[in-house]
DOFIKOL-611914 format. One record per residue: y, z, x of N, C-alpha, C in turn. Coordinates in Angstrom, 1 decimal. Each point is the difference from the previous one (the first is absolute). Example, Ala and Ser with C-alpha at 12.3 -4.5 7.8 and 13.67 -1.06 7.14 Angstrom:
BEGIN
{site {-5.7 7.8 13.2} {1.2 0.0 -0.9} {1.2 0.0 0.9}},
{site {1.1 -0.7 -0.4} {1.1 0.0 0.9} {1.1 0.8 -0.8}},
END
This chain:
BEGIN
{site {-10.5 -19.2 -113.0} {0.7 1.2 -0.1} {-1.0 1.2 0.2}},
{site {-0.9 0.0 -0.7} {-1.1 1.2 -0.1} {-0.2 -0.3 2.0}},
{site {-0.3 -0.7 0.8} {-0.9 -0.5 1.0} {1.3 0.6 0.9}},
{site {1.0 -0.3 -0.1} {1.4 0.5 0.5} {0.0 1.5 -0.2}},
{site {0.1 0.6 -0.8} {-0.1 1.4 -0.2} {-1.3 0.8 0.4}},
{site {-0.8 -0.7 0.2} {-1.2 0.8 0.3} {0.3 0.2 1.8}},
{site {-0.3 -1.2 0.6} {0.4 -0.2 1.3} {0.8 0.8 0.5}},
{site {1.6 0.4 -0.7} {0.7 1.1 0.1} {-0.4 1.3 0.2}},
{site {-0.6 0.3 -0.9} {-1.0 1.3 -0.2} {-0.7 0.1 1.1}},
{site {-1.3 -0.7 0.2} {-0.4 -0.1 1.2} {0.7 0.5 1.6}},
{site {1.2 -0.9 -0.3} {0.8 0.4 1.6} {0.6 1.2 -0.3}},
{site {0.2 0.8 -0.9} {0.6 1.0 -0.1} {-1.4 1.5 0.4}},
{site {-0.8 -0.6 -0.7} {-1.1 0.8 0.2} {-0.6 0.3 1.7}},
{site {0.5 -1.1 0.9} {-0.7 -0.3 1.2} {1.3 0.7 1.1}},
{site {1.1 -0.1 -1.1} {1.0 0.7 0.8} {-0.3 1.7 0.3}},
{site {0.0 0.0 -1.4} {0.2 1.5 0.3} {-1.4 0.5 0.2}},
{site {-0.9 -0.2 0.2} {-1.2 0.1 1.0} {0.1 -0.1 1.7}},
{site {1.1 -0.7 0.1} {0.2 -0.1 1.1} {1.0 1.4 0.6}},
{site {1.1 0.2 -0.7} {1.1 0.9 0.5} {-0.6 1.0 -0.4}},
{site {-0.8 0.6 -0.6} {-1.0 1.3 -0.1} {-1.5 0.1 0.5}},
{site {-0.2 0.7 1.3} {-1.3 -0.1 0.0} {-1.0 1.1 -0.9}},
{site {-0.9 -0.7 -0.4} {-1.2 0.9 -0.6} {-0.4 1.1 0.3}},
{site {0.3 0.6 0.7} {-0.6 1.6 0.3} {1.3 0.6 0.2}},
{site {1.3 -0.6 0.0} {0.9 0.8 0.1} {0.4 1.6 -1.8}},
{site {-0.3 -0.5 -0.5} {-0.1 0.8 -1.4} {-1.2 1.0 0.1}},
{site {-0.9 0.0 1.1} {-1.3 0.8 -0.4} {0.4 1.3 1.2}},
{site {-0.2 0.7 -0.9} {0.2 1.5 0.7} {-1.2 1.0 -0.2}},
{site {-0.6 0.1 1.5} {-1.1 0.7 0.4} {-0.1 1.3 0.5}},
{site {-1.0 1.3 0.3} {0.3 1.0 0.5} {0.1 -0.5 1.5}},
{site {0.6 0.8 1.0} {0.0 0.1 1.4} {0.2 1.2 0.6}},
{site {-0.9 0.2 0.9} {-0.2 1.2 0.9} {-0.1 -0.7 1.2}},
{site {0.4 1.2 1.3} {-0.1 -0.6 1.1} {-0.1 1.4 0.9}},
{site {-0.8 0.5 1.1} {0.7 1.5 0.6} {-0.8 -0.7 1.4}},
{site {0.9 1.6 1.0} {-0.4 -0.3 1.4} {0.2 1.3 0.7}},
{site {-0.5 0.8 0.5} {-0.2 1.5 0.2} {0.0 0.4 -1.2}},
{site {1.8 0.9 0.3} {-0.7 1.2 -1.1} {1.3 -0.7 -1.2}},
{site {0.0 -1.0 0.0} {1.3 -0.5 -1.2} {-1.1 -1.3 -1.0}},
{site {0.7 0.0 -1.1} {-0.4 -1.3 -0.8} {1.4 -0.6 -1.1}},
{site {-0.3 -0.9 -0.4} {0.8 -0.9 -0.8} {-1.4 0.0 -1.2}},
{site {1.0 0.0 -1.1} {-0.9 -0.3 -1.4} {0.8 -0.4 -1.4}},
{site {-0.1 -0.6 -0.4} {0.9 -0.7 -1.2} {-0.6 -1.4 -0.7}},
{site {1.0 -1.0 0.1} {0.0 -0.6 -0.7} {0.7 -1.9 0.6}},
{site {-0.5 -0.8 0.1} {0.8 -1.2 1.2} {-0.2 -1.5 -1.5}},
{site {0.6 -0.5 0.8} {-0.1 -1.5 -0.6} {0.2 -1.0 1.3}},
{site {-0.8 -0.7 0.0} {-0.3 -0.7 0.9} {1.3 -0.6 0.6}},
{site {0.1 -0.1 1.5} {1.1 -0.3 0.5} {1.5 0.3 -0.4}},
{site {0.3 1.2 -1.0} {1.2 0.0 -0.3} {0.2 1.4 0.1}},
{site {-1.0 1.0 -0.6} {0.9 1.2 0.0} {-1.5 1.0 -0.3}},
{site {0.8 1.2 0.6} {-1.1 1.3 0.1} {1.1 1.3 -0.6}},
{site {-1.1 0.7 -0.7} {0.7 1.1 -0.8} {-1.1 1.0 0.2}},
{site {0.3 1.3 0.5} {-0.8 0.9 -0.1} {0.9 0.7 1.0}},
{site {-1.2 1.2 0.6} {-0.1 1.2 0.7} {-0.2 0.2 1.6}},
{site {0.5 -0.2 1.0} {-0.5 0.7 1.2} {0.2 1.5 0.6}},
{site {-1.3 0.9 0.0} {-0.7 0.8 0.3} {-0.5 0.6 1.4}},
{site {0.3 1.2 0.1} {-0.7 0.3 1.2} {-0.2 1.3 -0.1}},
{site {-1.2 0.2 1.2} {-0.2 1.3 -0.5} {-0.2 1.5 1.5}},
{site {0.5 -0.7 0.6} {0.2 1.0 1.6} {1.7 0.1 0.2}},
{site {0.0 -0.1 1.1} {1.7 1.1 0.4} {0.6 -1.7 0.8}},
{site {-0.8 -1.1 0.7} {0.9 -1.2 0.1} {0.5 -0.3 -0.3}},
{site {0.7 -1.2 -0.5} {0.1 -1.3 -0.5} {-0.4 -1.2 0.3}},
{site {-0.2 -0.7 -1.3} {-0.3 -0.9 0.1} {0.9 -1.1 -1.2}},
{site {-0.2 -1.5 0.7} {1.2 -1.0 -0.9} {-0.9 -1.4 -0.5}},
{site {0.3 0.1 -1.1} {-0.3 -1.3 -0.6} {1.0 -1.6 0.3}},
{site {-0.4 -0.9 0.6} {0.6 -1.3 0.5} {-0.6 -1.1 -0.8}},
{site {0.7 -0.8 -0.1} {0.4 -0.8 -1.1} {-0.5 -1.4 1.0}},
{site {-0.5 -1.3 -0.1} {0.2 -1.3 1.0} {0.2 -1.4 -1.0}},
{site {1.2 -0.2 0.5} {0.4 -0.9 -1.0} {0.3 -1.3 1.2}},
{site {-0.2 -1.5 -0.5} {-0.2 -0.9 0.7} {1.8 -0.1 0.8}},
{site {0.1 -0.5 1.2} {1.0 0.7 1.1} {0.9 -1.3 0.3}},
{site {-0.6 -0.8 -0.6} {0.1 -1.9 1.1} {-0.6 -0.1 0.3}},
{site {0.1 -1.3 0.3} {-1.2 -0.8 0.6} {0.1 -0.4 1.4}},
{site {-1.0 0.6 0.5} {-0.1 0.5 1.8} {-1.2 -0.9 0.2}},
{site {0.5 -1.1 1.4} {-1.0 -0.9 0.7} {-1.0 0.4 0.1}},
{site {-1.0 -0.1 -0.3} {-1.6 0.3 0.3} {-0.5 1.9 -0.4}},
{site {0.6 0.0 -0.8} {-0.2 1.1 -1.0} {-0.1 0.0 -1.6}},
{site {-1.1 -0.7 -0.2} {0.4 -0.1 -1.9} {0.1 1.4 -0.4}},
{site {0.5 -0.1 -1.3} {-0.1 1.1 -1.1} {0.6 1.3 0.9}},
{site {0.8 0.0 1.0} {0.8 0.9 1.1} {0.8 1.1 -1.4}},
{site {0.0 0.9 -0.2} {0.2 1.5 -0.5} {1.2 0.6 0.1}},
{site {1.1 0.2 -0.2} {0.9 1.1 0.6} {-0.2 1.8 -1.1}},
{site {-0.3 0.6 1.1} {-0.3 1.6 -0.9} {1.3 0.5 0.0}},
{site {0.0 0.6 -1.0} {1.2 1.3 -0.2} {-0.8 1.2 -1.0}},
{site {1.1 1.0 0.6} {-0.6 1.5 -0.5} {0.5 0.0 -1.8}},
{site {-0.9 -0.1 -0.8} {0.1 0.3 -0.8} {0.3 1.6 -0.4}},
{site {-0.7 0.4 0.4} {0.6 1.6 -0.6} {-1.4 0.9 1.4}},
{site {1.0 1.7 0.4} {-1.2 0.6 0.5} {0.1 1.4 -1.0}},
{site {-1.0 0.4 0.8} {0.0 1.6 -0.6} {-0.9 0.7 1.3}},
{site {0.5 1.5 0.1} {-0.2 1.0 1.0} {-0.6 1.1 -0.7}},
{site {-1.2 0.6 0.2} {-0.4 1.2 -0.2} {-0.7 -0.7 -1.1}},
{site {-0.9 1.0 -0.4} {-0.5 0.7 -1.6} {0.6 -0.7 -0.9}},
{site {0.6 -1.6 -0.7} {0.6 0.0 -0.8} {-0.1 -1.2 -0.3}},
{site {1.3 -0.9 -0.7} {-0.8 -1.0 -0.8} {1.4 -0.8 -0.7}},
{site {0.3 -1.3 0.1} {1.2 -0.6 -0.5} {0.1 -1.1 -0.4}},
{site {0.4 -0.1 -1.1} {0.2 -1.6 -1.1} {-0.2 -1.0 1.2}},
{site {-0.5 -1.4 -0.4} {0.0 -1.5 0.6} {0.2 -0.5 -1.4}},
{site {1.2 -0.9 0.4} {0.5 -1.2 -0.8} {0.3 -1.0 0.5}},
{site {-0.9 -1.0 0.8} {0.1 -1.0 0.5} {0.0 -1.3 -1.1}},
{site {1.4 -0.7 0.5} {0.0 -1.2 -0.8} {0.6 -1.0 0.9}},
{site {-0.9 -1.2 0.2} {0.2 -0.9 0.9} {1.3 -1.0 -0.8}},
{site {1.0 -0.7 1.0} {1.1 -0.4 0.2} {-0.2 -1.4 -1.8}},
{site {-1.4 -0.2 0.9} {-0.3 -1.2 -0.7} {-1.7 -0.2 -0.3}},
{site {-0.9 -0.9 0.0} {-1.1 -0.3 0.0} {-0.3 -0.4 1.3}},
{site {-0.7 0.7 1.0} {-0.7 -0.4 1.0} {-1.3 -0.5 0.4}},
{site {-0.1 -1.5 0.6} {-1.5 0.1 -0.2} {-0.8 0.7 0.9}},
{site {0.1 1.8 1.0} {-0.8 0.3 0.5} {0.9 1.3 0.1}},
{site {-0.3 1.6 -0.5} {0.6 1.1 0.0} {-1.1 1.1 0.6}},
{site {0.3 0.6 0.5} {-1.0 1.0 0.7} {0.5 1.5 0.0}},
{site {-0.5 1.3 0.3} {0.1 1.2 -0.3} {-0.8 0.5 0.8}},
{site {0.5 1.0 1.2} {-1.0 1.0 0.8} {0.7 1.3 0.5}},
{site {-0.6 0.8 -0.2} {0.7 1.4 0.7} {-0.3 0.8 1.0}},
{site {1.4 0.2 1.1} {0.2 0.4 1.1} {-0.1 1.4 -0.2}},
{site {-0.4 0.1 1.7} {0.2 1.5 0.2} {1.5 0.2 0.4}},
{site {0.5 0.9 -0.4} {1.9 0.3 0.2} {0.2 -0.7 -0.4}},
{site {1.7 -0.6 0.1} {0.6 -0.8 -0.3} {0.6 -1.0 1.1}},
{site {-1.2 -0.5 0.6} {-0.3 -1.2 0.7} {-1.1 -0.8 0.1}},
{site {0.2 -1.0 0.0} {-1.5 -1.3 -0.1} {-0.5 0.2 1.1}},
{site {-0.2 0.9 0.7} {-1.5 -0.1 1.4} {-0.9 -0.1 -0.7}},
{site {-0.6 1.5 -0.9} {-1.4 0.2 0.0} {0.4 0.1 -2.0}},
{site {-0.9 -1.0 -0.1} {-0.1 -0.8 -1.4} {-1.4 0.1 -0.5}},
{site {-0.3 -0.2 -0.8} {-1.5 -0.4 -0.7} {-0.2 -1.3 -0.2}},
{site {-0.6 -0.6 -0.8} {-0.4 -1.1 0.1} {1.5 -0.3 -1.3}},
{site {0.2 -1.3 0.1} {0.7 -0.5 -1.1} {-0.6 -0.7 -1.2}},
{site {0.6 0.1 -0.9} {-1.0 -0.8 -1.6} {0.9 -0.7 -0.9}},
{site {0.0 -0.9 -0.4} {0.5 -1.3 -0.4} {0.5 0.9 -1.6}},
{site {1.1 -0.3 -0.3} {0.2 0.5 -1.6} {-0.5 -1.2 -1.3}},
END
């Protein structure tokens, strides 16, 4: 009985180790900028970003989100971006990003305007 019930425990323990990853609960600072804009707040690994994007000239610039797209022949870890949020001029607007689900690869970079030509480097959340 005891050897039965423990065993149980065991698989229960290995379970839910499994359907939660480890770093998903840990919430870090994050900054990220590229001219005259930045991002600053607060992320949790692969799931979600909370803070501020910033700028501080008369452009715009947009924060883009890359979340895994499908799986494309001879492209691992392949990305699809979307505009998370922009801002124009002197000014400055909430980010509440929260991923669908747990991704194993999320990324964050900001464009100039509100198009993905001319980007900065991207950084993994």
């Amino acid at each position: 009985m005891k050897r039965t019930l423990f065993s149980a425990l065991l698989a229960g323990v290995a379970l839910a180790s499994l359907s939660t990853p480890a770093s998903a609960d840990v919430e870090y600072p994050f900054s990220l900028s590229f001219e005259t804009a930045s991002v600053s707040g607060k992320a949790v690994p692969h799931t979600q970003l909370r803070g501020e994007l910033s700028n501080t000239d008369t452009n715009c610039h947009s924060l883009w989100i890359g979340e895994p797209g499908g799986i494309v022949p001879g492209r691992p870890g392949f990305l699809r971006y979307h505009r998370e949020a922009t801002v124009c001029g002197a000014a400055s607007t909430k980010i509440d990003y929260l991923a669908a689900g747990w991704y194993p690869e999320v990324r964050a970079k900001l464009c100039r305007d509100e198009t993905e030509t001319t980007c900065g480097k991207s950084v993994p959340l």
